[in-house]
N, C-alpha and C positions, 0 to 999 in steps of 0.2 A: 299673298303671303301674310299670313299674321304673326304679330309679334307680342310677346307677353312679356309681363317683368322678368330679370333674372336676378337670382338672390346676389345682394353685392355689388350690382352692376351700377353707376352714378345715374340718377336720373336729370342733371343738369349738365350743361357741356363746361370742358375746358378751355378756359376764352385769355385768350393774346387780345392784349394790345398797348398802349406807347401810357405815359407818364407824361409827356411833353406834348401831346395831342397832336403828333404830327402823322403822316401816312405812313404808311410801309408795304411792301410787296412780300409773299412766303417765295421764295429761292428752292426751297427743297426741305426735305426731314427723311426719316429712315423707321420703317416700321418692320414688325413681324408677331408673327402669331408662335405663340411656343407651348408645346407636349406634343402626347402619343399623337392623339386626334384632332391637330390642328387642322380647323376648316370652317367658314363661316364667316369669322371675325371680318370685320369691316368698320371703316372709320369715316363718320360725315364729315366733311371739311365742308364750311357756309364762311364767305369774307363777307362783309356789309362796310359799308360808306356811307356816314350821315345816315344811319339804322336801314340802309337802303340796300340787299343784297346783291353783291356784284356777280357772286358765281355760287355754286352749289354744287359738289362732286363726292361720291362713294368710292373708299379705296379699298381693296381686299386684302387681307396679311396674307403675303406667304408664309411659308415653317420656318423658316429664316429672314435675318435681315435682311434688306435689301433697300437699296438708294433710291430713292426719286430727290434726281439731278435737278428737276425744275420742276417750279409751281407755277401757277395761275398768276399773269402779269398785271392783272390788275390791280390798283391802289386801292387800299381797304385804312381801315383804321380799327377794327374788332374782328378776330377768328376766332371764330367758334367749333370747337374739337368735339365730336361726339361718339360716343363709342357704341359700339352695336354686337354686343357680342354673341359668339357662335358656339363652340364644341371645345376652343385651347384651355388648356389647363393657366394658359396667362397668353395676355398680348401687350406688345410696346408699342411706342412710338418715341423717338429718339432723335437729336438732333437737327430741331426745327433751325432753318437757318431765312433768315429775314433782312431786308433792305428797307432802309427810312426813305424816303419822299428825298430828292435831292442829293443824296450819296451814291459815289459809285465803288465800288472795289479797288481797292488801292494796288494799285501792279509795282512790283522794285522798277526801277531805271537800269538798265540794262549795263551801260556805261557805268554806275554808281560806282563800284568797287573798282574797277583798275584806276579810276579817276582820284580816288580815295589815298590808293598806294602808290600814287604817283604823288600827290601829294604829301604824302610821308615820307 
């Protein structure tokens, strides 16, 4: 398959990564392709560590939104987003969600709140 310029389209990627120079994992994000004749659209997703590529994966838009629940577990420090466009009159991508090297999801206590009004 060959691929040519498209007018408009970035010719450098969209690149995540920390201020604090610490790692991070991608968790998930939410894409879609949008118009009449969506079809095509695809997004490179490339993590690297130490300029060292850890994974390298092609995702497709569908016509609508849709969730990917989870990324690639590996620790990176640079994601590089690249877009590849196909036939949509526009494509997103939405709601990247990322973890730092040593943090986990912070879950309520369960117990917290009756413990609370007990208290009161």
């Amino acid at each position: 398959m060959t691929q040519g310029t498209v007018s408009g389209a970035p010719n450098a990627p969209t690149v995540f990564s920390t201020f604090t120079g610490r790692d991070f994992t991608v968790d998930g994000y939410d894409i879609a392709a949008l118009g009449p004749v969506a079809r095509g659209d695809a997004w490179l997703f490339r993590g690297l560590l130490d300029n060292t590529l850890q994974f390298s994966f092609l995702d497709t838009a569908p016509q609508s939104f849709v969730t990917r629940a989870t990324g690639p577990s590996q620790l990176i420090d640079r994601l590089e987003v690249w877009v590849q466009p196909g036939t949509s009159v526009a494509f997103a991508a939405d709601n990247f969600r990322f973890t730092l090297e040593g943090e986990t999801a912070q879950v309520p206590e369960p117990a917290a709140l009756p413990l609370l009004g007990l208290g009161l």
